[in-house]
Biopython code that builds the backbone (N, CA, C, O; Angstrom):
import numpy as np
from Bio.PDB.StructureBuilder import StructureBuilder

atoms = [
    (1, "UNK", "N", (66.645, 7.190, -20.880)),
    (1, "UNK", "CA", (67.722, 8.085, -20.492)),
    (1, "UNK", "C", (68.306, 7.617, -19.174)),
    (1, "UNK", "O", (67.581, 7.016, -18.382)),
    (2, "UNK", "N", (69.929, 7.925, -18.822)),
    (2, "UNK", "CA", (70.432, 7.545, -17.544)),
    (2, "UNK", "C", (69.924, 8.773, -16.554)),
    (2, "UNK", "O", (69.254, 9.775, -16.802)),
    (3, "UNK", "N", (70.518, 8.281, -15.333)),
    (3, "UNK", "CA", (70.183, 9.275, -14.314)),
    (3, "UNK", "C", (70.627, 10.198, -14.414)),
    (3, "UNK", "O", (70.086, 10.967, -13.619)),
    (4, "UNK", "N", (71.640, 10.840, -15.163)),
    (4, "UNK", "CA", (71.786, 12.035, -14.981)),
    (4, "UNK", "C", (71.436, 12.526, -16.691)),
    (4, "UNK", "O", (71.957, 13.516, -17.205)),
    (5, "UNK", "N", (70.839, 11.967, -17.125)),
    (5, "UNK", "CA", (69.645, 12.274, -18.356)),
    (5, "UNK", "C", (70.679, 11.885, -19.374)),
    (5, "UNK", "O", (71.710, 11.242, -19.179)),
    (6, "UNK", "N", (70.049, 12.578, -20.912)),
    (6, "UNK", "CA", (70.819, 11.885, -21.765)),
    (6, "UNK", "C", (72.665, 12.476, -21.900)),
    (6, "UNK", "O", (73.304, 13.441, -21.480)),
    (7, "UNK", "N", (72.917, 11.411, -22.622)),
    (7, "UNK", "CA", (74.701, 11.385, -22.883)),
    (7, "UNK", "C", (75.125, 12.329, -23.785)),
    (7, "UNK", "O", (76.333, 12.564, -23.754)),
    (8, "UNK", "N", (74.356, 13.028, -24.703)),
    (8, "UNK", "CA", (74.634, 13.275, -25.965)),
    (8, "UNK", "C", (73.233, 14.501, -26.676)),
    (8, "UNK", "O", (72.199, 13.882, -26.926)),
    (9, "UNK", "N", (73.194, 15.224, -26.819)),
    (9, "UNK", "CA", (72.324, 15.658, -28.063)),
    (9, "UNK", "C", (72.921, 16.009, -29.369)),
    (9, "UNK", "O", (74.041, 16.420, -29.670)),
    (10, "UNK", "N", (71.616, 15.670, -30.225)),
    (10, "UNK", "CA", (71.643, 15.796, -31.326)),
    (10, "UNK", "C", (71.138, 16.423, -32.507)),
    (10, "UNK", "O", (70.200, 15.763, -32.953)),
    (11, "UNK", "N", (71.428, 17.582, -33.284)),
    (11, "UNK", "CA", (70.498, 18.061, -33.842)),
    (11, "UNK", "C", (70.807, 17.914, -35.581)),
    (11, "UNK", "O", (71.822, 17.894, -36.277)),
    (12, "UNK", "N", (69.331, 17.827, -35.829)),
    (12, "UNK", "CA", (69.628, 17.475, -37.468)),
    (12, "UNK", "C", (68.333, 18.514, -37.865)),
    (12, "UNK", "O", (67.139, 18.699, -37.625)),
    (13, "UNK", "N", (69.564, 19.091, -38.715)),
    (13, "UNK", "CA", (68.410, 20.247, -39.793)),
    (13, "UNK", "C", (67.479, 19.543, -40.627)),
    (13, "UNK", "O", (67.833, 18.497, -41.170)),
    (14, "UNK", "N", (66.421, 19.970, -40.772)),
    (14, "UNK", "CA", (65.601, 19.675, -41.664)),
    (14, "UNK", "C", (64.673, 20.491, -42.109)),
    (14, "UNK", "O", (63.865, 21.158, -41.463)),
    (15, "UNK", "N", (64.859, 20.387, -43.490)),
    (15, "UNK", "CA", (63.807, 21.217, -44.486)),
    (15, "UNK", "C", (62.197, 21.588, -43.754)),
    (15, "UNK", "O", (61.799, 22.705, -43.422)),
    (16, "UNK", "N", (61.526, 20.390, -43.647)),
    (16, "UNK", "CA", (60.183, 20.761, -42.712)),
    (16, "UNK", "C", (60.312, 20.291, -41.155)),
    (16, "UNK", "O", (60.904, 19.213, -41.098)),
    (17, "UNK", "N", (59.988, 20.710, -40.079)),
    (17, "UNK", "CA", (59.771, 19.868, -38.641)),
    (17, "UNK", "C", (58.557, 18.923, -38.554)),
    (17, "UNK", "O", (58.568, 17.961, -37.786)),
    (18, "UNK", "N", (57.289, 19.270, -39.521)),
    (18, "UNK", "CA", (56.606, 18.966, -39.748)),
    (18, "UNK", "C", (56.611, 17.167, -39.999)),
    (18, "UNK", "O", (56.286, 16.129, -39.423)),
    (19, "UNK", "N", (57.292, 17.714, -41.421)),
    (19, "UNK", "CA", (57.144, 16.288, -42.230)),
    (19, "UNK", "C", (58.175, 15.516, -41.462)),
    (19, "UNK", "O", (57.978, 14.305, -41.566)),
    (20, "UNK", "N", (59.066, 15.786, -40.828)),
    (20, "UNK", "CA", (60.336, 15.093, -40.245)),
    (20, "UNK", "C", (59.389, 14.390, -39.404)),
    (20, "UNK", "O", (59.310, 13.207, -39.735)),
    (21, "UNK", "N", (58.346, 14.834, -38.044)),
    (21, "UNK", "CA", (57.739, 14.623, -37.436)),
    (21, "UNK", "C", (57.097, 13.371, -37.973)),
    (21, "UNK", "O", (57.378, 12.175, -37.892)),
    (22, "UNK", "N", (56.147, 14.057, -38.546)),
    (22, "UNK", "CA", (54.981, 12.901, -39.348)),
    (22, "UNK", "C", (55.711, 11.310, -39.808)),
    (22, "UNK", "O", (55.146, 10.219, -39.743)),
    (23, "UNK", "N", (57.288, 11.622, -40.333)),
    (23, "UNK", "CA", (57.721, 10.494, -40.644)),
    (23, "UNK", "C", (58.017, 9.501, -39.566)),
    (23, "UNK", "O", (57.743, 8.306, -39.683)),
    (24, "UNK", "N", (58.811, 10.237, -38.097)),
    (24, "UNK", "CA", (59.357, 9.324, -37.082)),
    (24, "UNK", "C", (58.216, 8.652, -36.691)),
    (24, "UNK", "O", (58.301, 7.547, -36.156)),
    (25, "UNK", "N", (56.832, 9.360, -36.961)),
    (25, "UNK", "CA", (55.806, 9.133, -35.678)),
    (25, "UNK", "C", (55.362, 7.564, -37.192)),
    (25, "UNK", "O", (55.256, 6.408, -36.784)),
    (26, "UNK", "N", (55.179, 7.873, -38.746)),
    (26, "UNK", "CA", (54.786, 6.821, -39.281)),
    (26, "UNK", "C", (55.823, 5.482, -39.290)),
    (26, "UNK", "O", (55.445, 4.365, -39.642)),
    (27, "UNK", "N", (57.211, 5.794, -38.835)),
    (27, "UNK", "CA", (57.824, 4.595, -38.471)),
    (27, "UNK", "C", (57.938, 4.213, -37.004)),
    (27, "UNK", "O", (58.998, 3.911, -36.457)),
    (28, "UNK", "N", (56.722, 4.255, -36.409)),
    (28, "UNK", "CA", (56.485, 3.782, -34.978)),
    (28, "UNK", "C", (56.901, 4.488, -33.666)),
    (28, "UNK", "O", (56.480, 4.071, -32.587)),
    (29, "UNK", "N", (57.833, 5.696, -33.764)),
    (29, "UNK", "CA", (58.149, 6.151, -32.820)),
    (29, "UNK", "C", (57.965, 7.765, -32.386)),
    (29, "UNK", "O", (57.806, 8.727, -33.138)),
    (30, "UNK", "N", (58.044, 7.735, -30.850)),
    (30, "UNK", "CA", (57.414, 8.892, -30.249)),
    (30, "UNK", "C", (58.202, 10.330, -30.145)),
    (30, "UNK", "O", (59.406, 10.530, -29.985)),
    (31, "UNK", "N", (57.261, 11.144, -30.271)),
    (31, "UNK", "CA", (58.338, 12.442, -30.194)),
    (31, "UNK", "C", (58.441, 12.929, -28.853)),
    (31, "UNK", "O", (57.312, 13.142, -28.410)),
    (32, "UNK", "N", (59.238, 13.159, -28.128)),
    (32, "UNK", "CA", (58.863, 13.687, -26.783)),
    (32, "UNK", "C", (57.863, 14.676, -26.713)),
    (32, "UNK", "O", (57.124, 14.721, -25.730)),
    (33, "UNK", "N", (57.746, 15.550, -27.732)),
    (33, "UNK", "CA", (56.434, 16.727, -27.400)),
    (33, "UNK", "C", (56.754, 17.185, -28.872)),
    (33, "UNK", "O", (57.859, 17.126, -29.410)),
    (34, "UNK", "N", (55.399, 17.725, -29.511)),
    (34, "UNK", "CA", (54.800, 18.201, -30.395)),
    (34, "UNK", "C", (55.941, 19.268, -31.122)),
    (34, "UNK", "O", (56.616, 20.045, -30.446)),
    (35, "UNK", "N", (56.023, 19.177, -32.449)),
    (35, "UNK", "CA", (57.100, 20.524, -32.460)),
    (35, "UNK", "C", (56.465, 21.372, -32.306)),
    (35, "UNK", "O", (55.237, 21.300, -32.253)),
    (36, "UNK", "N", (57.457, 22.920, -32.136)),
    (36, "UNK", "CA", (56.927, 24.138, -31.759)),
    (36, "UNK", "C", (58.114, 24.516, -32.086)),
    (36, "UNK", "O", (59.158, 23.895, -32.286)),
    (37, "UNK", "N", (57.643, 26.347, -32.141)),
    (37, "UNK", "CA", (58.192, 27.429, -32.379)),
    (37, "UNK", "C", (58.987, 27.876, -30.854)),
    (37, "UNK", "O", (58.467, 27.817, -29.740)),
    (38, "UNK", "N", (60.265, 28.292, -31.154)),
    (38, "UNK", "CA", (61.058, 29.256, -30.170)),
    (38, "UNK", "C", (61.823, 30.020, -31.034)),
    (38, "UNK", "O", (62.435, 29.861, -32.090)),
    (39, "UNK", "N", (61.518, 31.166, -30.003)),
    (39, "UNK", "CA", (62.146, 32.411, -30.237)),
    (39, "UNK", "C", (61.591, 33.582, -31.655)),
    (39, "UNK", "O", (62.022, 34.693, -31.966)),
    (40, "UNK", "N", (60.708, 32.904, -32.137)),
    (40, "UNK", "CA", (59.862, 33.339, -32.896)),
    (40, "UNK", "C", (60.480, 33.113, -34.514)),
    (40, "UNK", "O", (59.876, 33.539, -35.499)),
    (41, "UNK", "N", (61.896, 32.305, -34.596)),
    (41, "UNK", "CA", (62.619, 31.850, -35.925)),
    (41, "UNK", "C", (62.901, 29.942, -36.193)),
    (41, "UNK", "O", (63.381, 29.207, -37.056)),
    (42, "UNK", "N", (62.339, 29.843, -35.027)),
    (42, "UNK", "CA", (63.355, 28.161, -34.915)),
    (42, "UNK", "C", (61.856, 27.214, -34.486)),
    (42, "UNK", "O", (60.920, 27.714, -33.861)),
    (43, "UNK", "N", (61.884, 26.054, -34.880)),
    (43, "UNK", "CA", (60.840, 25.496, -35.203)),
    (43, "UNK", "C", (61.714, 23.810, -34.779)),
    (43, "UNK", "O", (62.540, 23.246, -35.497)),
    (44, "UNK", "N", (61.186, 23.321, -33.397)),
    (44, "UNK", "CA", (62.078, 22.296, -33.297)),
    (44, "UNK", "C", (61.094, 21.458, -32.923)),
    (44, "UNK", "O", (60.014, 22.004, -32.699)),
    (45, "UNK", "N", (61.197, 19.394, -32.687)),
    (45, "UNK", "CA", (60.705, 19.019, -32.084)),
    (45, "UNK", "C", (61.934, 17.805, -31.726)),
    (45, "UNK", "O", (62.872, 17.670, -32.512)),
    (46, "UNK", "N", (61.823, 16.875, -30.362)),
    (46, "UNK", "CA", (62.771, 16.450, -29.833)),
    (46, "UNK", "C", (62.209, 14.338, -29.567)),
    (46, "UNK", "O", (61.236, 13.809, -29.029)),
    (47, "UNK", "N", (63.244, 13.874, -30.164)),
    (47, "UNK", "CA", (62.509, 12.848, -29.722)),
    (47, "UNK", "C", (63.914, 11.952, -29.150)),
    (47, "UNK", "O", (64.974, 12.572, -29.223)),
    (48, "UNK", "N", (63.959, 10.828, -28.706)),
    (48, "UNK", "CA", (65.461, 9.757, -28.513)),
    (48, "UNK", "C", (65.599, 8.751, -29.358)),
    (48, "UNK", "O", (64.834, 7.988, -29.948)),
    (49, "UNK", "N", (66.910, 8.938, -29.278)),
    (49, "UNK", "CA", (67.377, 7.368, -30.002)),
    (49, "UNK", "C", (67.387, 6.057, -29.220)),
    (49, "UNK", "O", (66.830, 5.996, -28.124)),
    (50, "UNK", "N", (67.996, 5.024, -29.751)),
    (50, "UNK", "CA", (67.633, 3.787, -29.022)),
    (50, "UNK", "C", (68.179, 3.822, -27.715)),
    (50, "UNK", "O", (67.563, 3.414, -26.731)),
    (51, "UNK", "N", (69.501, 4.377, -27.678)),
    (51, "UNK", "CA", (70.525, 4.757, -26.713)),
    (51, "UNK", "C", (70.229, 5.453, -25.495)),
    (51, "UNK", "O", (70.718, 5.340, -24.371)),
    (52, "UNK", "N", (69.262, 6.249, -25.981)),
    (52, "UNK", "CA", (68.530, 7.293, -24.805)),
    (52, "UNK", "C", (69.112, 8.737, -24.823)),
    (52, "UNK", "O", (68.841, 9.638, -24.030)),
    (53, "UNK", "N", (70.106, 8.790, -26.059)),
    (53, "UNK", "CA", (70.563, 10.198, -26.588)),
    (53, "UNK", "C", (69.169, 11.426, -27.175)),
    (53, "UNK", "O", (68.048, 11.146, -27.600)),
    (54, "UNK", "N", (69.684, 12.511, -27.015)),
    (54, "UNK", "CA", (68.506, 13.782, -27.195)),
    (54, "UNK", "C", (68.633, 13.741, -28.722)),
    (54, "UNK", "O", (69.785, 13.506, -29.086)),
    (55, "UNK", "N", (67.551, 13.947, -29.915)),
    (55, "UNK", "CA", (67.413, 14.126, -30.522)),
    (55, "UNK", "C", (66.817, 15.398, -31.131)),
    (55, "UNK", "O", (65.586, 15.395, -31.128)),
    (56, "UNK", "N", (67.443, 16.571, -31.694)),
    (56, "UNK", "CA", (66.272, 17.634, -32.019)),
    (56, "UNK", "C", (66.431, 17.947, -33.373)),
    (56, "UNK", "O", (67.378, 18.578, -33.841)),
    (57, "UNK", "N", (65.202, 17.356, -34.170)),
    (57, "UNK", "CA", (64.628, 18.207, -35.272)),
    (57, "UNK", "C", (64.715, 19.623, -35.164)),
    (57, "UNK", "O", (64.316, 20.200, -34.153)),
    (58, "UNK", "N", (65.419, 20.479, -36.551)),
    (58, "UNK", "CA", (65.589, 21.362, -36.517)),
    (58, "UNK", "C", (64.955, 21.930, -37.764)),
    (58, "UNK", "O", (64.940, 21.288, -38.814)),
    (59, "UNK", "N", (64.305, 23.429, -37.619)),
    (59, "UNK", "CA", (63.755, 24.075, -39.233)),
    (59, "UNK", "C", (64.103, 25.317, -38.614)),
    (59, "UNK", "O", (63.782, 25.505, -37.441)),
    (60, "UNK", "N", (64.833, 26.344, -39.384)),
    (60, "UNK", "CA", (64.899, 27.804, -39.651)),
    (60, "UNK", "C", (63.706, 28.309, -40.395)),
    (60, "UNK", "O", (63.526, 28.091, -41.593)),
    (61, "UNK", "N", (62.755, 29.118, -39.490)),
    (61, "UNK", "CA", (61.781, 29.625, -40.233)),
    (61, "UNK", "C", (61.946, 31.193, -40.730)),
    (61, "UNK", "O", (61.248, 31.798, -41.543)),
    (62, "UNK", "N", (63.095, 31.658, -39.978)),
    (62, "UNK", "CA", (64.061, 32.970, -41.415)),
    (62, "UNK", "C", (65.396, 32.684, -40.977)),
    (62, "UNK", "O", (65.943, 32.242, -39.966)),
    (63, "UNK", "N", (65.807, 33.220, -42.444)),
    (63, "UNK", "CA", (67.215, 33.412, -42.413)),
    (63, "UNK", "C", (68.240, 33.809, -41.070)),
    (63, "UNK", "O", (68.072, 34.951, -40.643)),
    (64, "UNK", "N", (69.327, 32.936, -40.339)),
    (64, "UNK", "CA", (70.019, 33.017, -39.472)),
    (64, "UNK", "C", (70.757, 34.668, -39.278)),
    (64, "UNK", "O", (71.137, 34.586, -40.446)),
    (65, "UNK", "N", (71.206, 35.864, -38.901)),
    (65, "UNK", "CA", (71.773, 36.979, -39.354)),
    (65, "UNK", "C", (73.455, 37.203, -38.571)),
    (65, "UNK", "O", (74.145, 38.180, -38.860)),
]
sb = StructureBuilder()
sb.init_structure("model")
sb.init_model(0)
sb.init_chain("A")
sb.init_seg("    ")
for serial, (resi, resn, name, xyz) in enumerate(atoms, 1):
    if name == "N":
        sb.init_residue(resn, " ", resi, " ")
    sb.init_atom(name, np.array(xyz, "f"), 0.0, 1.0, " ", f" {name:<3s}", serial, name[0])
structure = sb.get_structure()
C-alpha cells in the first residue's frame, strides 16, 4: 500500500467468505485478517491485490431490509 494507504477498495460478493478465503489462501496468498462477522449480518474478510488496492470478501448472512 502507498503512504496514504490503499487507492481503491474493492468488494466482491460471495456466496461463502469461507470458501472464498480457503481458495485465495490455496492459491498462495494472504488475507489481511481472518474473516469475521460485523454487525451481526455481514461476514467479511479483506486481503490486496498486486497493486496494493483493498480487497473485501463479502457474504450476507440475512437478508439486506
Amino acid at each position: 500500500m502507498g503512504a496514504g494507504g490503499p487507492r481503491a477498495l474493492v468488494v466482491l460478493k460471495v456466496d461463502s467468505v469461507d470458501e472464498a478465503a480457503a481458495r485465495v489462501r490455496a492459491r498462495g496468498h494472504e488475507l489481511l485478517a481472518e474473516p469475521q462477522v460485523q454487525w451481526e449480518r455481514l461476514k467479511v474478510a479483506h486481503l490486496t491485490d498486486p497493486e496494493g488496492n483493498l480487497v473485501e470478501l463479502q457474504e450476507w448472512l440475512t437478508p439486506r431490509v
